[in-house]
Backbone atoms as SQL, in Angstrom:
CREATE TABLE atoms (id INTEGER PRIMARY KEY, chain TEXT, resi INTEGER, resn TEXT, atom TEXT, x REAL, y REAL, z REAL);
INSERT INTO atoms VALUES
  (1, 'A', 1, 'UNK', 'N', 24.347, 27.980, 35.499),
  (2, 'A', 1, 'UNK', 'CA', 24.617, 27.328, 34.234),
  (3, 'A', 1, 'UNK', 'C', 23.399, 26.481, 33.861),
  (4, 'A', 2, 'UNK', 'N', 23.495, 26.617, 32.799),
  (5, 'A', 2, 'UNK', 'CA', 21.518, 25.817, 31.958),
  (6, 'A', 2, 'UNK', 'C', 21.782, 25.237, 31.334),
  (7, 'A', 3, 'UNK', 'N', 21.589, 24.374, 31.420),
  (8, 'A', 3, 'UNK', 'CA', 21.745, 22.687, 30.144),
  (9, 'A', 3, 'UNK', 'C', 20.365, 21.955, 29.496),
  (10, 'A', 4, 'UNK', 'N', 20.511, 22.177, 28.067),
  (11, 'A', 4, 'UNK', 'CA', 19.025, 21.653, 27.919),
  (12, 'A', 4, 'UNK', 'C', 19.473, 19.891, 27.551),
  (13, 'A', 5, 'UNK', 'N', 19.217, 19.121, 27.605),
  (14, 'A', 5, 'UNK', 'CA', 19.316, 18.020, 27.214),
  (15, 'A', 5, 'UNK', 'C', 18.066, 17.378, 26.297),
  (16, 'A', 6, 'UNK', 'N', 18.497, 17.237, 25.184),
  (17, 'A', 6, 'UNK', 'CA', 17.830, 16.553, 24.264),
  (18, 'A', 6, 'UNK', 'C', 17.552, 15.050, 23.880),
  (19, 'A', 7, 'UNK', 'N', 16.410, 14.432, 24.019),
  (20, 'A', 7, 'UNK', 'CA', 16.270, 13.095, 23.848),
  (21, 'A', 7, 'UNK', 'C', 16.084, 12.835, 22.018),
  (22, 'A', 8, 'UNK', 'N', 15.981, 11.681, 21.320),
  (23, 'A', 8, 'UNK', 'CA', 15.836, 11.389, 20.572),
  (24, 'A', 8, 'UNK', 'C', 14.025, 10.668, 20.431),
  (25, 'A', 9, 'UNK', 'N', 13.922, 11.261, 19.172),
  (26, 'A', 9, 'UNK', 'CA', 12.334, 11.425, 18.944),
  (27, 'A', 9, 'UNK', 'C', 11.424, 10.077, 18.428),
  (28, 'A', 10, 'UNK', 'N', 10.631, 9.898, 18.836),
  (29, 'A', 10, 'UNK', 'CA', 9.830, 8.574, 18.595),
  (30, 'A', 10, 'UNK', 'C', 8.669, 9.125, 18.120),
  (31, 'A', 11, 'UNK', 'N', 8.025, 8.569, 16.557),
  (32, 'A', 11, 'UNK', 'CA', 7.040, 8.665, 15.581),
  (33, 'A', 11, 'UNK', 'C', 6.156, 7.413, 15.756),
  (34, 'A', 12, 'UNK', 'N', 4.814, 7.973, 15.941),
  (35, 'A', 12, 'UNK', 'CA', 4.168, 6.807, 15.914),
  (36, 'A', 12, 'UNK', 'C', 3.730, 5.760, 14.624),
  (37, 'A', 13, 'UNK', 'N', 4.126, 6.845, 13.590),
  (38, 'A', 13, 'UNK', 'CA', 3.923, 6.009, 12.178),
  (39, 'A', 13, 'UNK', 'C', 5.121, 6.157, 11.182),
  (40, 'A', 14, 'UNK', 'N', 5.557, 5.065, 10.234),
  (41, 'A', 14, 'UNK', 'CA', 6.827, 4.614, 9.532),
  (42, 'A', 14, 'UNK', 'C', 6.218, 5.214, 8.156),
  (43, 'A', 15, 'UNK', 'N', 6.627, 5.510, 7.401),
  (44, 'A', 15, 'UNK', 'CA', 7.035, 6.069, 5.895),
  (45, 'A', 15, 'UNK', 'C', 8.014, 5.575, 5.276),
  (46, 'A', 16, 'UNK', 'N', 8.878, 4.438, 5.850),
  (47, 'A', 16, 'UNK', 'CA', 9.837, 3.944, 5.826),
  (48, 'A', 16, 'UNK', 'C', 9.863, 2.664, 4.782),
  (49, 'A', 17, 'UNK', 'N', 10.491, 2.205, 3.968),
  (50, 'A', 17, 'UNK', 'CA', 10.292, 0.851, 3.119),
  (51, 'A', 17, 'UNK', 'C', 11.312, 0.098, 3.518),
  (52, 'A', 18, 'UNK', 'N', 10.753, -1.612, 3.595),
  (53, 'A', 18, 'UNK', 'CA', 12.010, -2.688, 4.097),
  (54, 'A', 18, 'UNK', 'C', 13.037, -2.821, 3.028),
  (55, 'A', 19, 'UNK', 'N', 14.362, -2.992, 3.664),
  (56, 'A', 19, 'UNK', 'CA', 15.126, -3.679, 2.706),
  (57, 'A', 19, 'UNK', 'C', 15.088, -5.198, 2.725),
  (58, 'A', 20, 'UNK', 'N', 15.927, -6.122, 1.536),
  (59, 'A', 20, 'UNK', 'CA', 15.763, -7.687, 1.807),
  (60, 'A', 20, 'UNK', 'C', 16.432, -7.963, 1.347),
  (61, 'A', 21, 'UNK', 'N', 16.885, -9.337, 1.878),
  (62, 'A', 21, 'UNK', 'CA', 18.362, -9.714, 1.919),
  (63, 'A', 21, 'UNK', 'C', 17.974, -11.128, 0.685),
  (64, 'A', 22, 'UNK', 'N', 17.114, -10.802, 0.396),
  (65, 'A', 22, 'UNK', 'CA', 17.258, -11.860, -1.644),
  (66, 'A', 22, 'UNK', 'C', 17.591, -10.895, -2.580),
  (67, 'A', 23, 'UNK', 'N', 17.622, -10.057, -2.151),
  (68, 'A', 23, 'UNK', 'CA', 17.340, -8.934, -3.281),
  (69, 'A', 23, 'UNK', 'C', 16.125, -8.661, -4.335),
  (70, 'A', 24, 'UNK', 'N', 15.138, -8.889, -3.489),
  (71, 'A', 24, 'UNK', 'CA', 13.580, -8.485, -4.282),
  (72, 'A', 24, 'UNK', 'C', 13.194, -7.286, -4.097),
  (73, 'A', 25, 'UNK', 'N', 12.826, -6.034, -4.643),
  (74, 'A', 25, 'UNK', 'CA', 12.392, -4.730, -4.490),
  (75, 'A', 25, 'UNK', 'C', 10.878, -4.543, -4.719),
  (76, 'A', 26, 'UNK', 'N', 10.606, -5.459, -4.945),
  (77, 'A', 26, 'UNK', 'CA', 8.329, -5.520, -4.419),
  (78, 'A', 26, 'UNK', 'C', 8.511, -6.011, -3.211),
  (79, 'A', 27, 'UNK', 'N', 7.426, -5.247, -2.503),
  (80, 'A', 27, 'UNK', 'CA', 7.209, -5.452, -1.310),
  (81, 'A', 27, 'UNK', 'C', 5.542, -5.223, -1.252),
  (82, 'A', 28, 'UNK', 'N', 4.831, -6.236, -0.575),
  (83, 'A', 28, 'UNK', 'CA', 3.334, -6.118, -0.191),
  (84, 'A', 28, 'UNK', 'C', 3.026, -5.730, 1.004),
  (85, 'A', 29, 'UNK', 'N', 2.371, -5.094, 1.739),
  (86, 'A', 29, 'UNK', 'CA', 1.543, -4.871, 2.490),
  (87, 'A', 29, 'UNK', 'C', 1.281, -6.054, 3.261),
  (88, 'A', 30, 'UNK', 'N', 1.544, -6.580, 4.280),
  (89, 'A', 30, 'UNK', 'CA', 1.193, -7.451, 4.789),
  (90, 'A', 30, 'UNK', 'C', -0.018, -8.222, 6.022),
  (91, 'A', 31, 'UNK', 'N', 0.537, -6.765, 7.045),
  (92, 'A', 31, 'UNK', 'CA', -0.321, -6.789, 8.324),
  (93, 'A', 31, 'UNK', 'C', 0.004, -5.483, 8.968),
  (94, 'A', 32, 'UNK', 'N', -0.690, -4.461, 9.515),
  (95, 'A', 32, 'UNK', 'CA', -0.765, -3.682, 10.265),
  (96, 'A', 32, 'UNK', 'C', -1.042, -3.281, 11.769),
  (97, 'A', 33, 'UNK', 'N', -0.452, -3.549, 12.775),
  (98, 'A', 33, 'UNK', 'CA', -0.491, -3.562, 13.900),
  (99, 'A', 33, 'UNK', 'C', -0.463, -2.391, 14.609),
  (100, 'A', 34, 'UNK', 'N', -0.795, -2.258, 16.009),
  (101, 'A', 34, 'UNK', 'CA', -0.697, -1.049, 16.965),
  (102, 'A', 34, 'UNK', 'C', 0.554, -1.663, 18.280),
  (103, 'A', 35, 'UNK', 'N', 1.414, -1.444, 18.675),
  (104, 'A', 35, 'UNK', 'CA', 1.775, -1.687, 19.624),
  (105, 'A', 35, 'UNK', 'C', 1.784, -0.568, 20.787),
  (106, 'A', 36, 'UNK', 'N', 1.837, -1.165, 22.307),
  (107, 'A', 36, 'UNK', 'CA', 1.515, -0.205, 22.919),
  (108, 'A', 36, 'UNK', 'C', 3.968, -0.630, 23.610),
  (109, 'A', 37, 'UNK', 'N', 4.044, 0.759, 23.782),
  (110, 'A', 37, 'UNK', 'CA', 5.751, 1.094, 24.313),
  (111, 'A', 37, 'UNK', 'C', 5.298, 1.896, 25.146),
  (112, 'A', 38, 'UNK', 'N', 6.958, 1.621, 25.951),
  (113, 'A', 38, 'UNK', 'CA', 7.280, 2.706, 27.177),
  (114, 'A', 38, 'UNK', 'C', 7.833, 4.102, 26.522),
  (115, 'A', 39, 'UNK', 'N', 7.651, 5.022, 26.574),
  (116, 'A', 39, 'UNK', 'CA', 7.819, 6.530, 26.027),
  (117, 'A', 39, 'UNK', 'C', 6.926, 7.555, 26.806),
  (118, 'A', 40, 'UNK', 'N', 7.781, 8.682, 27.168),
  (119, 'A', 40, 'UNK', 'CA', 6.957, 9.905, 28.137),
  (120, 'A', 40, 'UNK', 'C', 6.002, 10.790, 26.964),
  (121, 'A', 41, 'UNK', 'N', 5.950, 10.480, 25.599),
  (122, 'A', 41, 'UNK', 'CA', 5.021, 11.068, 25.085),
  (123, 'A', 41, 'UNK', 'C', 4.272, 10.476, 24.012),
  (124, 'A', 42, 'UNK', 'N', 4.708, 9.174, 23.919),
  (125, 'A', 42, 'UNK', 'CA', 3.580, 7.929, 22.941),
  (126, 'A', 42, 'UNK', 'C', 3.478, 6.615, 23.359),
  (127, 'A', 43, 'UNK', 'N', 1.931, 6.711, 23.375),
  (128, 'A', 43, 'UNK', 'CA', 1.543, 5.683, 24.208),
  (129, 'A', 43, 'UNK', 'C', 1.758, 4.238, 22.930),
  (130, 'A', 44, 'UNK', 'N', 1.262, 4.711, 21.823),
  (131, 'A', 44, 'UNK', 'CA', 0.995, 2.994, 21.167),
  (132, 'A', 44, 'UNK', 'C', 1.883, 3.706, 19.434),
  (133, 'A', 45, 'UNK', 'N', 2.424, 2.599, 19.309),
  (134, 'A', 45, 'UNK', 'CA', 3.069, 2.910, 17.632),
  (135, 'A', 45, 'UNK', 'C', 2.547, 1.895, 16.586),
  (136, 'A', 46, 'UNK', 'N', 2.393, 2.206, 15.240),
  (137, 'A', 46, 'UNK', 'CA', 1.978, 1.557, 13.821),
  (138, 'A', 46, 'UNK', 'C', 3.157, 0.849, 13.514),
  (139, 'A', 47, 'UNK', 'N', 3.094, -0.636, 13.681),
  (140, 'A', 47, 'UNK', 'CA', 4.213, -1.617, 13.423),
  (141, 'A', 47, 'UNK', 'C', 3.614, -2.169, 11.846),
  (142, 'A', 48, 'UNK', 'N', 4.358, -2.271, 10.709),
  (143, 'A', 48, 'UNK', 'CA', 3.790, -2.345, 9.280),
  (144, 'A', 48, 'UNK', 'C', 4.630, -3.918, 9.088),
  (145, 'A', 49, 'UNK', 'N', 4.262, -4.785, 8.728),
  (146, 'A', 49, 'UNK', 'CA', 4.571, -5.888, 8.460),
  (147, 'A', 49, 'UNK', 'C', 4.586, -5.890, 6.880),
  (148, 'A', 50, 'UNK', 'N', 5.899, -6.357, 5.796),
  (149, 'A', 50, 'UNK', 'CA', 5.761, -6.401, 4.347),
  (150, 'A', 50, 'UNK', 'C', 6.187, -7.527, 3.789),
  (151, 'A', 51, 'UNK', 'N', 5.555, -8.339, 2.979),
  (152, 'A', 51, 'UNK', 'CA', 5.795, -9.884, 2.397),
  (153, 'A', 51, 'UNK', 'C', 6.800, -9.343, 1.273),
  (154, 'A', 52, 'UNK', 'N', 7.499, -9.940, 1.170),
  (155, 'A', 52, 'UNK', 'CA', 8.420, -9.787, -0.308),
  (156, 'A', 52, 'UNK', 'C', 7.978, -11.038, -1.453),
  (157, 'A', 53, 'UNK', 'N', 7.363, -10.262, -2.549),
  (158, 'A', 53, 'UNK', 'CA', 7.264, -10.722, -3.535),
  (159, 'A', 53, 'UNK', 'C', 8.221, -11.472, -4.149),
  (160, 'A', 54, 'UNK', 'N', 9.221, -11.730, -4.157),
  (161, 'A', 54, 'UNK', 'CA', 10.106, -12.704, -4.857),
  (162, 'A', 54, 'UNK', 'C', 10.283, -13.867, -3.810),
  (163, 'A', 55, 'UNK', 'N', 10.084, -13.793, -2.840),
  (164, 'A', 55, 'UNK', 'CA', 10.294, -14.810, -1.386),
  (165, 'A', 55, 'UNK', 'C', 8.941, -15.198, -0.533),
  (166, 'A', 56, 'UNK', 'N', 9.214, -15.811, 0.132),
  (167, 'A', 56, 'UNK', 'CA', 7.750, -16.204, 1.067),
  (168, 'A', 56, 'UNK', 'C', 8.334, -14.974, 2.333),
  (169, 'A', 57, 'UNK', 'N', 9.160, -14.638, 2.339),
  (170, 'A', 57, 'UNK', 'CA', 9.722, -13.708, 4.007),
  (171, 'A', 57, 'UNK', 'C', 9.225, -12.655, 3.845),
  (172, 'A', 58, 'UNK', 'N', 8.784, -12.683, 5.469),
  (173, 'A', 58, 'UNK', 'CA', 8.179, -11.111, 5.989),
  (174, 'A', 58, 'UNK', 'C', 9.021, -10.557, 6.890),
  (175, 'A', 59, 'UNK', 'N', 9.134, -8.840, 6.651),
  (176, 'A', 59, 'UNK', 'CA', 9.730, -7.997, 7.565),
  (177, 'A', 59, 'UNK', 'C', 8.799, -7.306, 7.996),
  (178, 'A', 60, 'UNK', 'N', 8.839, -7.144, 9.527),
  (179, 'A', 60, 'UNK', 'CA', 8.517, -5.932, 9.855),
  (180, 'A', 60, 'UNK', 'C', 9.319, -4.770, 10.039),
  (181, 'A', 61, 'UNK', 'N', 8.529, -3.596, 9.888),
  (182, 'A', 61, 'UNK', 'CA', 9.266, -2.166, 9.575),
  (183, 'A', 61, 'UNK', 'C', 8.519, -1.383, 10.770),
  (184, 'A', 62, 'UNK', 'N', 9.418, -1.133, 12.043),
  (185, 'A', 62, 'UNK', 'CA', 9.174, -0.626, 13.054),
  (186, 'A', 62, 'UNK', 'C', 9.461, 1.714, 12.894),
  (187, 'A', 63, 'UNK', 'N', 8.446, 2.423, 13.550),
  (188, 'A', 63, 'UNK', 'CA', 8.683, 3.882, 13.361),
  (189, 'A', 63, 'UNK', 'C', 10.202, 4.107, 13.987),
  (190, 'A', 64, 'UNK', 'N', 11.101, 5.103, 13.792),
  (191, 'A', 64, 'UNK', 'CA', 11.811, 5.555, 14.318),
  (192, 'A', 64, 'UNK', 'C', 11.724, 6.096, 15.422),
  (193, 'A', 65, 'UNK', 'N', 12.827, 5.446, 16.380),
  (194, 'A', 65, 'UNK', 'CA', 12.915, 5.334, 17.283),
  (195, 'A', 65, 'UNK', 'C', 12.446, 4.096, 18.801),
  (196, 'A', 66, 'UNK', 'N', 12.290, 3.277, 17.490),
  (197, 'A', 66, 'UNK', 'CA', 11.078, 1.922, 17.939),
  (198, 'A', 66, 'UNK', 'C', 11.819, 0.977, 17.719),
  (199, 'A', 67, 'UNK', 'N', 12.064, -0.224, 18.526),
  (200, 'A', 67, 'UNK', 'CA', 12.994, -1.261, 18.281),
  (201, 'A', 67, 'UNK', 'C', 11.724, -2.753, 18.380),
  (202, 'A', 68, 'UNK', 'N', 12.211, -3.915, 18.778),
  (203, 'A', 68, 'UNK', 'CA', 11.933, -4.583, 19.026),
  (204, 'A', 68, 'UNK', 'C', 10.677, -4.807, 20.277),
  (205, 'A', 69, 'UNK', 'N', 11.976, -3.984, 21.602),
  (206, 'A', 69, 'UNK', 'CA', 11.229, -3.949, 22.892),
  (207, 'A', 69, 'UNK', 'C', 10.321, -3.211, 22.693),
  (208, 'A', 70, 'UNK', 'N', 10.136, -3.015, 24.386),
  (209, 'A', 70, 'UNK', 'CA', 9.000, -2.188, 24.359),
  (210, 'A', 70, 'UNK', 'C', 9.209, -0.738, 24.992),
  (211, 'A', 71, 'UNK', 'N', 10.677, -0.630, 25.525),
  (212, 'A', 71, 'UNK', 'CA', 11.111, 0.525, 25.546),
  (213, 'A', 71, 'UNK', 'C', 11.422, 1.094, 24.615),
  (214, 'A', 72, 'UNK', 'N', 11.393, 2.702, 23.905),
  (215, 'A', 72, 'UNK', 'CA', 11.676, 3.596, 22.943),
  (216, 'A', 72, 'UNK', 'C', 13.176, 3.648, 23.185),
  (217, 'A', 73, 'UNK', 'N', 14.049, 3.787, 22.219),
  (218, 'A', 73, 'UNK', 'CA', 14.855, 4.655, 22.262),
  (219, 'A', 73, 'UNK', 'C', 15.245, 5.908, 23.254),
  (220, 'A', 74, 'UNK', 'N', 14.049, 6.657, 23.148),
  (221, 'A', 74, 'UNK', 'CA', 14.100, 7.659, 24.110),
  (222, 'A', 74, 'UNK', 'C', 13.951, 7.476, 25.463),
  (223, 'A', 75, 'UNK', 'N', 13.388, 6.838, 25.620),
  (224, 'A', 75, 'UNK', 'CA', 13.319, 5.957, 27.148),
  (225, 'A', 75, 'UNK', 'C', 14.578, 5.022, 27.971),
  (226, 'A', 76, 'UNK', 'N', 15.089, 4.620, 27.116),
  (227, 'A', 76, 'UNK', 'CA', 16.433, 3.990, 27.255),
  (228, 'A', 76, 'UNK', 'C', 17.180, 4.924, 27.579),
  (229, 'A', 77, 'UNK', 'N', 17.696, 6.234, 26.750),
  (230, 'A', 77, 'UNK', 'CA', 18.512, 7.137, 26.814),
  (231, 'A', 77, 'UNK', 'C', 18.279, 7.966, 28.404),
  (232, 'A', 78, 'UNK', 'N', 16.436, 8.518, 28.350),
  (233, 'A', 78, 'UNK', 'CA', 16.144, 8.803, 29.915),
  (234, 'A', 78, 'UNK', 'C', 16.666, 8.259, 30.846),
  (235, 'A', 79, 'UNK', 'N', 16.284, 6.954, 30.596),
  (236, 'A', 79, 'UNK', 'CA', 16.642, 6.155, 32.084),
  (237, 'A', 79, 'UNK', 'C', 17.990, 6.459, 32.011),
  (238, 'A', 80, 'UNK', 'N', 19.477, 6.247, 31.563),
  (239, 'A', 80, 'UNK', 'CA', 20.518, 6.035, 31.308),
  (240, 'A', 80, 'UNK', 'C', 20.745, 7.440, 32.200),
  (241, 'A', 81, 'UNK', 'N', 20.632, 8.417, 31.497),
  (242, 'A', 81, 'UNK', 'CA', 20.792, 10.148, 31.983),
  (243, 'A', 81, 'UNK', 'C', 20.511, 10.201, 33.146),
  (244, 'A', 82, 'UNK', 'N', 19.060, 9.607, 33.769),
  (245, 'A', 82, 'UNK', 'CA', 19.074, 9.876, 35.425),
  (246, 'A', 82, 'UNK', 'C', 19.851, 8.755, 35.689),
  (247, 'A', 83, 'UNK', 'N', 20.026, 7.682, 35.588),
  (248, 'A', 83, 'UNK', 'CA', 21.173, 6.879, 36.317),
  (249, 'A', 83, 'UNK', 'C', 22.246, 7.775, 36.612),
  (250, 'A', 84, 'UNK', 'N', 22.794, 8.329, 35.415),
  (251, 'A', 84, 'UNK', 'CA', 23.960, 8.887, 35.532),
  (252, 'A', 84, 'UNK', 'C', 24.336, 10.158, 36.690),
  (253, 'A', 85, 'UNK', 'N', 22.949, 10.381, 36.519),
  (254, 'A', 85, 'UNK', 'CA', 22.743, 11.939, 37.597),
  (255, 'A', 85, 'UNK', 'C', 22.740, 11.367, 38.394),
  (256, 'A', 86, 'UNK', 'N', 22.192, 10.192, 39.445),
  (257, 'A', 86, 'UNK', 'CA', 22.762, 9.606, 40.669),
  (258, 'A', 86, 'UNK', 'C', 20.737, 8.985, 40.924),
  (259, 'A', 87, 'UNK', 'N', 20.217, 9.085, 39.702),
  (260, 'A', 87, 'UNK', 'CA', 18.735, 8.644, 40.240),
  (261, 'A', 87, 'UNK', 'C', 18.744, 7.394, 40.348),
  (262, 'A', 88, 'UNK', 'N', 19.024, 6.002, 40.973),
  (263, 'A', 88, 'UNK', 'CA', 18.466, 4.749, 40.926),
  (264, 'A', 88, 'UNK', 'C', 17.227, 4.132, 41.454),
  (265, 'A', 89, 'UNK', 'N', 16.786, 3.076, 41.218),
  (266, 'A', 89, 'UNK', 'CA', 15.853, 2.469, 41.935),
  (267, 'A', 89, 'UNK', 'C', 16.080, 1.977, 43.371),
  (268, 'A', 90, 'UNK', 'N', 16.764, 1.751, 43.496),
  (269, 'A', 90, 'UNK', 'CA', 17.624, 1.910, 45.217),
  (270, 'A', 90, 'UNK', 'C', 17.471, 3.097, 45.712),
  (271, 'A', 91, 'UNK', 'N', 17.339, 4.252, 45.335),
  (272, 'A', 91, 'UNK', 'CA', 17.525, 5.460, 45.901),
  (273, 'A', 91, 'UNK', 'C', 16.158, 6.119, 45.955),
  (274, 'A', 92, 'UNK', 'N', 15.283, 5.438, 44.779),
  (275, 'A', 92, 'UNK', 'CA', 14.026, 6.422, 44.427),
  (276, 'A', 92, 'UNK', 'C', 13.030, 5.862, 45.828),
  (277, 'A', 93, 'UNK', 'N', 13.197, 4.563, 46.118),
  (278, 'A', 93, 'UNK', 'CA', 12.618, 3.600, 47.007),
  (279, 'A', 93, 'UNK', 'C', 12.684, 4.033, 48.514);
């Protein structure tokens, strides 16, 4: 029996626009960053920072599959899957 298991995909660059909670729909360009994440196939992602024109507040707008941390999405889910298969750090050791 063959099981493919599929992870969820991490982009190193956003196309994505912020939403904002004043309700202003200009958004500027703010700051452009590289961050480097944990992911088995991207090393660093384009974090886009946008000022809202009606407000002094900035959002940043992270790629899909990109959170806060510095683990991916997909990396989270990995680890989770071999846990589940019986892989721990107790065991790998």
């Amino acid at each position: 029996m063959e099981r493919e298991l599929r992870f969820p995909r991490t982009e190193e660059r956003t196309d994505r626009r912020p939403g904002h909670w004043c309700g202003g729909r200009k958004f500027h360009g703010h700051e452009v960053k590289t961050r480097l994440v944990v992911d088995p196939k991207v090393e660093q992602v384009e974090v886009v920072r946008y000022r809202c024109a009606k407000c002094p507040k900035t959002q940043r707008v992270h790629p899909a599959g990109v959170s806060k941390g510095k683990q991916t999405q997909c990396e989270k889910v990995m680890s989770a899957t071999l846990y589940g298969l019986g892989l721990s750090y107790d065991k790998a050791s």
